[in-house]
C-alpha positions in Angstrom: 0.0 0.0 0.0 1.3 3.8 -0.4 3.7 5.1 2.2 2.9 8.6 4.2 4.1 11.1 2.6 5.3 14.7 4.3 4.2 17.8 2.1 6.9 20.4 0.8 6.5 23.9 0.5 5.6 24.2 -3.1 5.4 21.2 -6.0 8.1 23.0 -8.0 6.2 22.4 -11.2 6.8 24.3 -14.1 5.6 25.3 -17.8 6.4 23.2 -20.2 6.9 20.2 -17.6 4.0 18.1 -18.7 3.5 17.2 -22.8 -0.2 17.1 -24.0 0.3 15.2 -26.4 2.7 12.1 -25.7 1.0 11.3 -23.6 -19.0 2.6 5.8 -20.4 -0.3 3.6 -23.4 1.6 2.3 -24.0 4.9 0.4 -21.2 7.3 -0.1 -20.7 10.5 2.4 -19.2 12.7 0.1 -20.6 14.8 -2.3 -20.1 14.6 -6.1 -17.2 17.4 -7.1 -18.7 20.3 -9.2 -17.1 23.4 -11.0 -16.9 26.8 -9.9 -18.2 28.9 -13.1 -17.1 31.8 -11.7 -13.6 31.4 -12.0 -12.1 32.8 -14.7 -9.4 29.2 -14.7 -12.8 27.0 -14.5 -13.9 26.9 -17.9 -13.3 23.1 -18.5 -15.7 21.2 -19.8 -18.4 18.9 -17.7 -19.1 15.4 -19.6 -22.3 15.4 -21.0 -23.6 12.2 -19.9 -24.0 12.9 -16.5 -26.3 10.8 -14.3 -28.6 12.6 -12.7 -29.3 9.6 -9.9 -25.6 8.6 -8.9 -24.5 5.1 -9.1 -23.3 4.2 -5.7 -21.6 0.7 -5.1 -19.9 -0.6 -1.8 -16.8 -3.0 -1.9 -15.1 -4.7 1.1 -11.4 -5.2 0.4 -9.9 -8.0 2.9 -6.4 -7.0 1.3 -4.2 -5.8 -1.0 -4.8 -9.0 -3.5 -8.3 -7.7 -3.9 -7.0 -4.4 -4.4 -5.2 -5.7 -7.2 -8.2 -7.5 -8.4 -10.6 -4.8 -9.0 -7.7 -2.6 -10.7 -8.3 -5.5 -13.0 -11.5 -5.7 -13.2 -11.6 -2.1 -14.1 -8.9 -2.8 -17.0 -11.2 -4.9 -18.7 -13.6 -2.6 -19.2 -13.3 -0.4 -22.4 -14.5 2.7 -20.7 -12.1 2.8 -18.6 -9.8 3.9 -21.8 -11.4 7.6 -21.7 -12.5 8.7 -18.1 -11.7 10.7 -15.1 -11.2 8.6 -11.6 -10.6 10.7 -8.4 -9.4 8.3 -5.8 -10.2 9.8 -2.3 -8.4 8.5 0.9 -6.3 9.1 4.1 -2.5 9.0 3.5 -1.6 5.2 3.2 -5.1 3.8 2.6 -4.1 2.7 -0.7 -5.0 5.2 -3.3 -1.3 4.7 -5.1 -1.1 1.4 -4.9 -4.5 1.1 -6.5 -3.7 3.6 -9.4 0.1 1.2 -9.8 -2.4 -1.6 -9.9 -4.6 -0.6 -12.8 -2.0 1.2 -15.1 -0.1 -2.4 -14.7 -3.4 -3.8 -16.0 -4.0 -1.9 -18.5 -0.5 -2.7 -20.4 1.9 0.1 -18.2 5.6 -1.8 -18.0 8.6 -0.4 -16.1 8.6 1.6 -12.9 5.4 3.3 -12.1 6.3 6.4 -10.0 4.4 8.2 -7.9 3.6 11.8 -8.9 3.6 12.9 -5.6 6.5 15.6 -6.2 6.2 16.1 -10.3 2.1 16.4 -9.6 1.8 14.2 -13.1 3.0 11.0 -14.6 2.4 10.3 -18.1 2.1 7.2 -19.7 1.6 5.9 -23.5 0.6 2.2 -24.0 0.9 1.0 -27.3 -1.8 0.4 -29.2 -2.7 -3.8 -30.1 -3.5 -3.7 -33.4 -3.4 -1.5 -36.2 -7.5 0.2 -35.8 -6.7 0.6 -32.2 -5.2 4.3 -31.0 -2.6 4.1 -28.2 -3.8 4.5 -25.0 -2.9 7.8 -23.0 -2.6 7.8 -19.4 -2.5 10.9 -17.0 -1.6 10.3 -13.1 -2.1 13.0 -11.4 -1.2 13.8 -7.2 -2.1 17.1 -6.5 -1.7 16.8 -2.5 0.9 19.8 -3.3 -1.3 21.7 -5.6 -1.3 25.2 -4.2 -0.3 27.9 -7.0 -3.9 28.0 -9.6 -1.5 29.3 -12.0 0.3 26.2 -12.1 -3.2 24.8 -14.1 -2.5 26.7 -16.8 1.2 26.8 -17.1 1.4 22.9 -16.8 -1.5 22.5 -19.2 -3.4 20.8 -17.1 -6.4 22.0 -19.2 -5.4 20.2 -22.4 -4.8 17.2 -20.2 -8.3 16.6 -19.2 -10.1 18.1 -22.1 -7.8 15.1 -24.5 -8.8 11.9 -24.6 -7.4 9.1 -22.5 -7.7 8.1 -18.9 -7.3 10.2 -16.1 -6.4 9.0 -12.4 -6.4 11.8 -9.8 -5.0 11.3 -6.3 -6.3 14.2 -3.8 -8.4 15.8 -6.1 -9.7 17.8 -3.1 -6.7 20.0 -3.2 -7.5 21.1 -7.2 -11.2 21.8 -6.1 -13.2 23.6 -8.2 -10.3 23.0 -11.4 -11.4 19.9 -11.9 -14.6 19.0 -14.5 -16.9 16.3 -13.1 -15.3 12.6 -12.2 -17.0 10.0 -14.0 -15.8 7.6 -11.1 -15.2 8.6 -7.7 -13.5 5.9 -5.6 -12.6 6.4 -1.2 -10.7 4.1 0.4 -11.2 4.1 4.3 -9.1 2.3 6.4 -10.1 -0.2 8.3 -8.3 -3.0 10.7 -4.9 -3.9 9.3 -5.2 -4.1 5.9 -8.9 -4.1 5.7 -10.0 -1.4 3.1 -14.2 -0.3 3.1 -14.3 1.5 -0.4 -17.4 3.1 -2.1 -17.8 3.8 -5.7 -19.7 7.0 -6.9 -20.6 6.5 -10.7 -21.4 10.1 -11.5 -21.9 10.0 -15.4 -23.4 7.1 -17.7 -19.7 5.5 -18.0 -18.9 6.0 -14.6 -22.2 4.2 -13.7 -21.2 1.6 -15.8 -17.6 1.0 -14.5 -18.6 1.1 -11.2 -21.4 -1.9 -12.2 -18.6 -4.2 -13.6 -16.7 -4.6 -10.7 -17.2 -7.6 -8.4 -16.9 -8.0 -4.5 
């Protein structure tokens, strides 16, 4: 599971840093992320499919092999390919692991590093055959996010208005930046490494990932 982590002062992220385009048990507590319209850096936007009932789902996760196999499970689901996930969490409930876990899944090889101090890791798989686009992959960590300039100096704007998937760790800390999630994952910690996790569907595909996965 993820280590704690200690914030810095600042992410140290800068323009030009990030490429475009290479690359509990019951019903959820927490509300669905919105936009803030009135910001002039806010103008991202929303998916059109969203569901106006969420999808709520509730998983129990004895360890960190079922961890593993609903990153999976999520893999297999062609969806996944072209979505938003915010994984919400304590420090060490699991949130990176789980993010490792599906980019492994979904073809990722090599070291998968955290983007805890570069805010976003990039990742290009290959595509399978010849009709099949590569598949882009943004991981984001914003736990350091503080400067709203760095949105639009990193390009974080192109990021999640281009397709591919996109896998944000504290997500909270970007607030009102963000355009609607079409899957919103928490992890709470329970006893050892017992993990209670609900899944928030809050658009048609999001309501349909969240449906695929197994206990």
């Amino acid at each position: 599971m993820e280590t704690l982590r200690q914030p810095r002062e600042q992410s140290g992220l800068c323009a030009g840093q990030v490429n475009a385009g290479g690359a509990n048990l019951g019903e959820s507590e927490f509300p669905a992320p919105s936009l803030n319209s009135g910001h002039q850096l806010t103008a991202i936007n929303q998916h059109a499919d969203i569901v106006h009932s969420p999808i709520v789902k509730s998983l129990l996760w004895q360890d960190e092999t079922q961890t593993r196999i609903f990153a999976q499970q999520l893999a297999q689901q062609a969806l996944i390919r072209d979505c938003f996930v915010e994984l919400h969490g304590e420090l060490g409930a699991g949130k990176t692991s789980l993010a490792r876990y599906l980019l492994q899944a979904l073809g990722v090889t090599g070291r998968i590093k955290s983007p805890t101090y570069a805010v976003v890791e990039p990742y290009t798989v290959a595509a399978t055959s010849d009709a099949a686009p590569p598949l882009h992959i943004w991981h984001f960590d914003f736990y350091r996010f503080t400067d709203p300039h760095e949105w639009e100096d990193a390009g974080f704007r192109e990021l999640f208005a281009s397709p591919g998937l996109k896998i944000a760790e504290w997500p909270e800390k970007a607030g009102a930046f963000l355009p609607t999630a079409d899957l919103v994952i928490r992890i709470e910690v329970g006893h050892g490494a017992l993990r209670q996790v609900s899944l928030l569907g809050q658009t048609a595909r999001g309501a349909v990932l969240a449906g695929s996965t197994r206990p």
